[in-house]
C-alpha positions in Angstrom: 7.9 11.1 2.6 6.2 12.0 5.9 6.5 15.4 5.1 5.0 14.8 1.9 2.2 12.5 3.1 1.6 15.3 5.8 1.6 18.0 2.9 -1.1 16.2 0.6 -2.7 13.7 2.1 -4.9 13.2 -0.8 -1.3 12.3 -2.9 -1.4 8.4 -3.9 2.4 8.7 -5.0 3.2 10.3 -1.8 1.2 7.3 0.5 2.4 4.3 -1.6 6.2 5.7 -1.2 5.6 5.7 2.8 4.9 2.3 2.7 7.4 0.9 0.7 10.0 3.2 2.8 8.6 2.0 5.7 8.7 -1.4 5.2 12.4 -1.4 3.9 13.2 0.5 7.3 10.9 -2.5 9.3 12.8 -5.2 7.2 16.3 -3.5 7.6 16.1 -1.8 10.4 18.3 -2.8 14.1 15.9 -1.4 16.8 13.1 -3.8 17.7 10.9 -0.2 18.0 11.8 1.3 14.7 10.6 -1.6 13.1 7.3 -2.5 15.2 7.0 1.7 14.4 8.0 1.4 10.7 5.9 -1.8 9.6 2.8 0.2 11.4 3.6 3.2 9.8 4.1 1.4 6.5 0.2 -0.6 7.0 -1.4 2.7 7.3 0.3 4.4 4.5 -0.6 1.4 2.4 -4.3 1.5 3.7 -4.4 5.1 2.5 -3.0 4.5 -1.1 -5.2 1.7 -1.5 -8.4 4.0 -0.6 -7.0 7.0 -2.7 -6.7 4.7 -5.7 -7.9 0.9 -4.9 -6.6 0.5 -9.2 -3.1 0.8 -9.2 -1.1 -1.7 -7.7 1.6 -0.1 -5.9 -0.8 0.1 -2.8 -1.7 -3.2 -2.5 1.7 -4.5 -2.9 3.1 -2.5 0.1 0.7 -3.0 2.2 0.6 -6.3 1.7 4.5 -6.4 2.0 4.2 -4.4 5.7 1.9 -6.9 6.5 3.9 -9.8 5.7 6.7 -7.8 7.5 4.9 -7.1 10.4 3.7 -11.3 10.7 7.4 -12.3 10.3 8.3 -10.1 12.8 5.5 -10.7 15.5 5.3 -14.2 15.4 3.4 -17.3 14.1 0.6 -16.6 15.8 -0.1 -13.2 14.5 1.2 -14.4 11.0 -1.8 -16.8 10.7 -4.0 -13.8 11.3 -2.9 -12.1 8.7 -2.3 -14.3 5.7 -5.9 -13.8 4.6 -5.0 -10.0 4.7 -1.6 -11.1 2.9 -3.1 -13.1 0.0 -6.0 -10.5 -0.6 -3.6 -7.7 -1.6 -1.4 -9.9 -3.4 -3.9 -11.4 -5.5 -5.2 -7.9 -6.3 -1.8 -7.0 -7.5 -1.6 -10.3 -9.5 -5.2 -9.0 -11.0 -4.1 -4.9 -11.5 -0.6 -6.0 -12.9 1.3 -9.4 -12.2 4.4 -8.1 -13.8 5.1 -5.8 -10.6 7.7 -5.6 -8.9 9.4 -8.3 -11.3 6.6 -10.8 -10.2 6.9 -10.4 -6.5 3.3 -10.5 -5.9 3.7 -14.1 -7.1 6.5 -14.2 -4.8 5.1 -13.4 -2.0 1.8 -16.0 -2.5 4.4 -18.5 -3.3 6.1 -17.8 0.3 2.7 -18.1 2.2 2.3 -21.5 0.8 5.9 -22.7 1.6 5.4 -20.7 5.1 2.1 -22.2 6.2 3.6 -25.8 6.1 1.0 -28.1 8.3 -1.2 -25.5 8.5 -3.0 -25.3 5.2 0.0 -24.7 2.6 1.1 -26.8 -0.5 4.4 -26.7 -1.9 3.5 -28.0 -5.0 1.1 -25.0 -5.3 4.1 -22.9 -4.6 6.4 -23.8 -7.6 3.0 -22.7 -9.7 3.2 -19.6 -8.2 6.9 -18.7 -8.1 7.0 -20.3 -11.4 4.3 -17.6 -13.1 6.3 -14.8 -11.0 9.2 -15.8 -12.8 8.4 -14.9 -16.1 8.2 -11.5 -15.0 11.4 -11.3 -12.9 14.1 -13.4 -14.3 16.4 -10.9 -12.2 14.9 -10.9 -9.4 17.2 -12.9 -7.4 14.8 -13.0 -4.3 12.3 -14.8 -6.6 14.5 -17.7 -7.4 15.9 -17.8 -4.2 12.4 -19.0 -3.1 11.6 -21.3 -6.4 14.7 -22.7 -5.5 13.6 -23.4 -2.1 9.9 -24.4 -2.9 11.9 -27.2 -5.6 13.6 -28.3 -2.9 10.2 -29.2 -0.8 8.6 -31.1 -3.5 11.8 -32.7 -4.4 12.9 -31.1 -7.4 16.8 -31.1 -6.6 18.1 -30.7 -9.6 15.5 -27.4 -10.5 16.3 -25.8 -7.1 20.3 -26.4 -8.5 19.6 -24.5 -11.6 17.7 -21.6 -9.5 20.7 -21.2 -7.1 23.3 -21.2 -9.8 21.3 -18.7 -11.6 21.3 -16.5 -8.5 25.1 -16.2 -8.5 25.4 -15.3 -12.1 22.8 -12.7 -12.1 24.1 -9.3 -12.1 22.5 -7.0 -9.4 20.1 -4.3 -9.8 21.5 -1.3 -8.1 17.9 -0.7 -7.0 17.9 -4.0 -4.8 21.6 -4.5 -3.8 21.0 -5.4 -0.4 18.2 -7.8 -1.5 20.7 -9.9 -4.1 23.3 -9.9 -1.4 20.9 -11.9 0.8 19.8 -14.0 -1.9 23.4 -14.8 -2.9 24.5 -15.6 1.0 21.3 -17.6 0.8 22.1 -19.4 -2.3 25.6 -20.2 -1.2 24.4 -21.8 2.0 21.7 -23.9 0.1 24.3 -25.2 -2.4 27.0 -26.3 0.2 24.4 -27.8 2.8 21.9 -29.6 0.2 23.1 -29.9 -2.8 
């Protein structure tokens, strides 16, 4: 994708592929560098699909994600910093197309507002979100991993039950196998600790 991005520079489809690349390398990655190096990478990559077409969603959505990355990654204090940034690109994708990504826009605003805690999120405002998000991504394990977890902080044991169980009877998209795993080791842990 570098060499593509390097190639045409003007490509959209070759700049919103960088970024999403990128940030699967800065999520997945071992080496503390390649990840600082990939969620970078993927930021500017995202900045450039977003200015070669600021309508299509796929460029807001990975930049957003390599931003998200990038916060989990640096720290809470940086994190703060950037949810602004975060939300913005997530709510444009919710605006261009809230069906991406099987909802994961809606994810991801959900996760700010379970993430912030004290510092300005709601949980309750959460479940709305994950809750719209999963009407576009009933398969999307990640999703419900995080309903299940936003049920549990308002209290909604029973819901967060249902999310979990779901989780272990979905079958994988080949697409997002290492993504489902997680989920499912997640889910696992959730149900033997909690519930």
């Amino acid at each position: 994708m570098r060499r593509a991005r390097a190639a045409d520079n003007q490509s959209y489809e070759a700049a919103w592929k960088l970024s999403k690349f990128s940030y699967y390398l800065g999520e997945h990655g071992e080496d503390e560098g390649v990840r600082t190096e990939a969620f970078r990478e993927g930021i500017a990559a995202g900045q450039a699909a977003v200015g070669l077409d600021p309508n299509k969603p796929e460029g807001h959505f990975w930049l957003g994600a390599n931003l998200g990355g990038r916060a989990r990654f640096q720290g809470p204090i940086y994190a703060l910093s950037s949810v602004p940034d975060i939300r913005r690109e997530m709510e444009t994708v919710v605006r261009l197309d809230e069906g991406f990504q099987g909802g994961s826009a809606y994810m991801a605003l959900g996760q700010i507002e379970l993430e912030l805690g004290m510092l300005g999120g709601d949980p309750k405002r959460a479940v709305e979100y994950l809750e719209k998000g999963l009407q576009f991504g009933e398969t999307n394990t990640m999703l419900r991993l995080r309903l299940a977890e936003a049920y549990l902080a308002v209290n909604r044991d029973e819901d967060a039950r249902r999310q979990l169980n779901a989780i272990l009877k979905t079958t994988p998209n080949p697409d997002y196998a290492q993504e489902h795993k997680r989920a499912v080791e997640e889910a696992r842990k959730i149900l033997e600790k909690r519930l």
